[in-house]
FILO-578735 format. One record per residue (C-alpha): z negated, x negated, y; chain; residue number from 0. Coordinates in steps of 0.1 Angstrom, whole numbers, always signed. Layout:
<atoms>
ATOM    zz    xx    yy unit pos
ATOM     Z     X     Y    A NUM
...
</atoms>
This chain:
<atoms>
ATOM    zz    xx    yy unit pos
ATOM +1441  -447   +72    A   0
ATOM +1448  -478   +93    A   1
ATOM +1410  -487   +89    A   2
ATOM +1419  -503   +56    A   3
ATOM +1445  -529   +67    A   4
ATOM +1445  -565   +53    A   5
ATOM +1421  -548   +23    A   6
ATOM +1444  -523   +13    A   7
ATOM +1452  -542   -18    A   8
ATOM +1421  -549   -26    A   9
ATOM +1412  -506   -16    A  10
ATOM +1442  -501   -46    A  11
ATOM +1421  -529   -72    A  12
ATOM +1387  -518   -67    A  13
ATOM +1402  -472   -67    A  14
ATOM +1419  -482  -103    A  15
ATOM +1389  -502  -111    A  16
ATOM +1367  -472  -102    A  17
ATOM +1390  -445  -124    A  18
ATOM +1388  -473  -155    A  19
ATOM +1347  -473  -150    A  20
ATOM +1352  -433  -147    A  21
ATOM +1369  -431  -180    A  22
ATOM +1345  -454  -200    A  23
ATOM +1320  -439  -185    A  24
ATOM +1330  -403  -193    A  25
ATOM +1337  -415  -228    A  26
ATOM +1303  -427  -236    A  27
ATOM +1289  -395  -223    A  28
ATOM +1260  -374  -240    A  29
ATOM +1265  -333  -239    A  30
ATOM +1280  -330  -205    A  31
ATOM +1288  -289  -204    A  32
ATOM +1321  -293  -204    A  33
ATOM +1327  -313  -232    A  34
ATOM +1325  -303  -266    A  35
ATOM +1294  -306  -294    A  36
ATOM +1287  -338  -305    A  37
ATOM +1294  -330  -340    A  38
ATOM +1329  -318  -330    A  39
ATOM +1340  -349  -314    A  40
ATOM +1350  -378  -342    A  41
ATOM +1332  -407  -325    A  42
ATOM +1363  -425  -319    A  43
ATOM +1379  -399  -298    A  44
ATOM +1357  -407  -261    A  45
ATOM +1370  -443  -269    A  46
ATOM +1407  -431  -270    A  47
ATOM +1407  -414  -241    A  48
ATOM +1391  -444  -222    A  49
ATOM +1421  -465  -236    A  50
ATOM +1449  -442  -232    A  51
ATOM +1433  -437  -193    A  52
ATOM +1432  -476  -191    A  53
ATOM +1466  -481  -204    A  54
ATOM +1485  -458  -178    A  55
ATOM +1463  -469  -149    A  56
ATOM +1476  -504  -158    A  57
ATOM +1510  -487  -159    A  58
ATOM +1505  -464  -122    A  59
ATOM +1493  -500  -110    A  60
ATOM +1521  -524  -123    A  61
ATOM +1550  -493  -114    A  62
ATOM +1533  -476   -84    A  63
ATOM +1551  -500   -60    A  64
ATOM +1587  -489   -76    A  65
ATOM +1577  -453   -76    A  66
ATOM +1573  -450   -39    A  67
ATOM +1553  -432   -18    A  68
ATOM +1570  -396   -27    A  69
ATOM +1568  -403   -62    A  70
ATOM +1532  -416   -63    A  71
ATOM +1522  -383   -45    A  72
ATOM +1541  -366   -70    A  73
ATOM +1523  -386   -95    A  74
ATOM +1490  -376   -80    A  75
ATOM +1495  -344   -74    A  76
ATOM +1508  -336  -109    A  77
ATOM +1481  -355  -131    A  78
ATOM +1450  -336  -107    A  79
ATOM +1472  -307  -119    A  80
ATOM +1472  -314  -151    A  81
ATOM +1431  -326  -153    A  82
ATOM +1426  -290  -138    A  83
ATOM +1444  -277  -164    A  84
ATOM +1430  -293  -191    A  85
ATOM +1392  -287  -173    A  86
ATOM +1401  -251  -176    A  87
ATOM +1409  -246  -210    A  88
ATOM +1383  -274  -219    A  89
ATOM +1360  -248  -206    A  90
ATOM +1373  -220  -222    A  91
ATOM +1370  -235  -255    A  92
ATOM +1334  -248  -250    A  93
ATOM +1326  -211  -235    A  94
ATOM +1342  -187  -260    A  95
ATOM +1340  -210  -292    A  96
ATOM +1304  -219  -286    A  97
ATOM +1276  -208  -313    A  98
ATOM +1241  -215  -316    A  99
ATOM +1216  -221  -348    A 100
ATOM +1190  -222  -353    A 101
ATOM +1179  -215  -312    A 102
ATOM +1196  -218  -282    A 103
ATOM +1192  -252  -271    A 104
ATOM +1216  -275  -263    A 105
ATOM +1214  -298  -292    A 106
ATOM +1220  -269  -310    A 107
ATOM +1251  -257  -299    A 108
ATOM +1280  -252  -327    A 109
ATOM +1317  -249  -323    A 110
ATOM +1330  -218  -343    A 111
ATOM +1366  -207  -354    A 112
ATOM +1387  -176  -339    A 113
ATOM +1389  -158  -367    A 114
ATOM +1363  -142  -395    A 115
ATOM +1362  -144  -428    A 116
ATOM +1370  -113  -447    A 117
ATOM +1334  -104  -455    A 118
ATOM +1324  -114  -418    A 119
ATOM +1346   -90  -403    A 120
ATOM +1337   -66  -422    A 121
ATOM +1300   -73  -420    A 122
ATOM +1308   -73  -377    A 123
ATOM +1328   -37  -383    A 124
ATOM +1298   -23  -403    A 125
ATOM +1270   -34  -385    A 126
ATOM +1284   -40  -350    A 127
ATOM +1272   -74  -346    A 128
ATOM +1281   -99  -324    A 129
ATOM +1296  -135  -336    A 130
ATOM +1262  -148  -327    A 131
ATOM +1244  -128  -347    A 132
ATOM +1264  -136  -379    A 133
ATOM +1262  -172  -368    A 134
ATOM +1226  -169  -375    A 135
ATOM +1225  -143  -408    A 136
ATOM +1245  -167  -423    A 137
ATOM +1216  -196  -412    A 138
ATOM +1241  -217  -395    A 139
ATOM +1268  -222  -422    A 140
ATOM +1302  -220  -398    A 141
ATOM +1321  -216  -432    A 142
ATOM +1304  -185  -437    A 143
ATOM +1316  -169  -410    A 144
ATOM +1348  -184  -400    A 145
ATOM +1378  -197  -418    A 146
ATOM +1380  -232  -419    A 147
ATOM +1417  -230  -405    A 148
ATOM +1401  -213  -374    A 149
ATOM +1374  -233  -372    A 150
ATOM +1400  -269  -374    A 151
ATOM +1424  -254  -345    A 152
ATOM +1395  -244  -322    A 153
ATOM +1378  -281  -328    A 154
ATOM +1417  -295  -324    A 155
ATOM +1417  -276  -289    A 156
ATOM +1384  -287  -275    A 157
ATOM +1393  -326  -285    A 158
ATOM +1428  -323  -268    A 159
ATOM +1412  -309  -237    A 160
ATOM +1385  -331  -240    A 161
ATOM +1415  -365  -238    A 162
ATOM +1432  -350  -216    A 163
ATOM +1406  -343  -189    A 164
ATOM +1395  -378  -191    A 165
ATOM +1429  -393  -192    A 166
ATOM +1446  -372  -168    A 167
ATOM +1414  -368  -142    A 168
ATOM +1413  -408  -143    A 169
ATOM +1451  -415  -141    A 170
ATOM +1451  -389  -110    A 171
ATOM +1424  -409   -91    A 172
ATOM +1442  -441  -100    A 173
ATOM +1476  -427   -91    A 174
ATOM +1460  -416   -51    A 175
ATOM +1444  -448   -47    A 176
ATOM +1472  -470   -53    A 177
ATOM +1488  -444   -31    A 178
ATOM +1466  -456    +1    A 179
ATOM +1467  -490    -9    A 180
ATOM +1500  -490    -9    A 181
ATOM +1510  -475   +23    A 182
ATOM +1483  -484   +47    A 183
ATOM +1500  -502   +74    A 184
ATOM +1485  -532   +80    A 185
ATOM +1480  -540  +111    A 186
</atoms>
């Protein structure tokens, strides 16, 4: 770690410089896997997530030197924690929530809700169809199929995971470089 010396302020600059570039980066994104549909993300939510990111990497940079070198790690630690988190149940959504129509290309890919419509259960119950399947019968109308209520909390789930990856994955890589830069001896 000693290899940085007289640059480790600049090492602490150019690592929260890097995790800003991350988040604007991520949040101008097209259909990365892990992130929801494009027509479930409101365009303005990749730009919040860059400036909530932006605004607490200024705050880990301003702070970092009161926080000390426990609570930096601490601070570290707990944000990759919580980007993990959030990666996990971003995933989840985008996995489980995920319908396709009219084919199953990636363009094409739907959130749904997680829970049917009267008819469509009982259309699934007759039949023994999957979700998929009524997806399609119903020629891509979500409404159809689930209720909108469903449909509103599963696209509120994959928006939230969606700013909180970005904002906590950033703020974690921020947070550990301003740890080395920090307390790199320098000589």
């Amino acid at each position: 770690m000693s290899k940085f010396g007289v640059f480790a302020n600049l090492v602490a600059i150019a690592g929260s410089l890097a995790a800003a570039a991350a988040a604007i980066s991520l949040a101008f994104l097209k259909q990365a896997n892990w992130r929801p549909p494009e027509e479930a993300i409101p365009a303005a939510v990749p730009r919040m997530s860059a400036l909530i990111s932006m605004i607490f990497i200024a705050m880990i940079y301003v702070f970092g030197v009161d926080l000390g070198r426990i609570g930096l790690g601490i601070l570290a630690g707990g944000l990759l924690f919580l980007a993990l988190f959030f990666l996990a149940i971003a995933i989840h959504i985008n996995t489980a929530f995920s319908f396709y129509y009219p084919n199953r290309k990636k363009e094409n890919r739907k959130l749904g809700g997680d829970t049917l419509t009267d008819e469509a259960q009982e259309i699934k119950r007759e039949k023994r169809i999957p979700e998929q399947q009524l997806f399609e019968d119903a020629q891509g109308s979500k409404d159809l199929v689930w209720t909108r209520a469903s449909q509103s909390r599963v696209q509120i789930k994959a928006v939230l995971s969606f700013i909180g990856l970005i904002a906590f994955g950033t703020c974690a890589l921020a947070a550990a470089s301003m740890l080395v830069a920090l307390f790199v001896p320098t000589s």
